[in-house]
N, C-alpha and C positions, 0 to 999 in steps of 0.2 A: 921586745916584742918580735921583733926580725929573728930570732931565735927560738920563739917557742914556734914561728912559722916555718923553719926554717926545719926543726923538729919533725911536725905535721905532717910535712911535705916527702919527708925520708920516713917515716912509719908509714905512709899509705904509698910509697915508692917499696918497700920491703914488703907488705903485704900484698900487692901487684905482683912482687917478681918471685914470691913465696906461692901463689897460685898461680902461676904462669908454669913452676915449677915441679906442681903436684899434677897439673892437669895436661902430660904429655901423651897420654894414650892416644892411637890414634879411632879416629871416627871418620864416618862413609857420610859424604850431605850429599843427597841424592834430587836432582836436578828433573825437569820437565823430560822428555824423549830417553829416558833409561840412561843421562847422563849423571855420572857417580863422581864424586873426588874425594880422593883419603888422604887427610892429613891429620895433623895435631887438633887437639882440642884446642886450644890455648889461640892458634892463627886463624877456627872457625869461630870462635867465640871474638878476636878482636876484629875478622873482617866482617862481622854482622854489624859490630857495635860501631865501627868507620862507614860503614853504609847506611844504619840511623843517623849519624852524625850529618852523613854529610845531606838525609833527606830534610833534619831537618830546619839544616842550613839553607837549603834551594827553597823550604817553605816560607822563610821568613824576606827571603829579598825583597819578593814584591813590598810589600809591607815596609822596609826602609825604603827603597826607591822612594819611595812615594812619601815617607816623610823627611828625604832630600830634598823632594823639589818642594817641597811646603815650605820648609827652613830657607832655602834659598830664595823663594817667591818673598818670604817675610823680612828679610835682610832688604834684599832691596824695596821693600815698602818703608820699613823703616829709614834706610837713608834718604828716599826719596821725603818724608816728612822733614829729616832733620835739615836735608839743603831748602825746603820751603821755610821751616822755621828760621833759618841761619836766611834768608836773602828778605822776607817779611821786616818793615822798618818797624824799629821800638815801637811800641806804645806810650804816649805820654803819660808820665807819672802824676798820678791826681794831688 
């Protein structure tokens, strides 16, 4: 199985560097105040697709954050029940 992954992973690593490779023309991204910059396609298409990335990384923090401190809040509920069950004396068996 490691190897048909393993596969996967180098056909869409060759097809990444097979259009990385056909897409070197250069292009103008044209910016607010008449500012221009010319490069490769290939570095304006991956720094868009790093600045999705990383937007919509910063969207989801809050969102974990906050099911940190739930996870944590319920950790310690839980042990605090188990040290009550664990110091509560038997019940006498009927």
């Amino acid at each position: 199985m490691k190897i048909v992954a393993w596969m996967f992973w180098l056909l869409v690593f060759a097809a990444l560097l097979l259009f990385a490779v056909r897409n070197t023309a250069p292009v103008t991204v044209r910016f607010y105040l008449d500012t221009t910059w010319e490069g490769p396609l290939v570095l304006a298409l991956l720094a868009f697709f790093a600045l999705g990335v990383a937007c919509g990384v910063l969207a989801c923090i809050a969102r974990m954050l906050r099911q940190r401190r739930e996870i944590v809040g319920l950790k310690r509920e839980l042990r605090a029940r188990a040290a009550e069950r664990m110091s509560r004396p038997p019940e006498a068996a009927a």
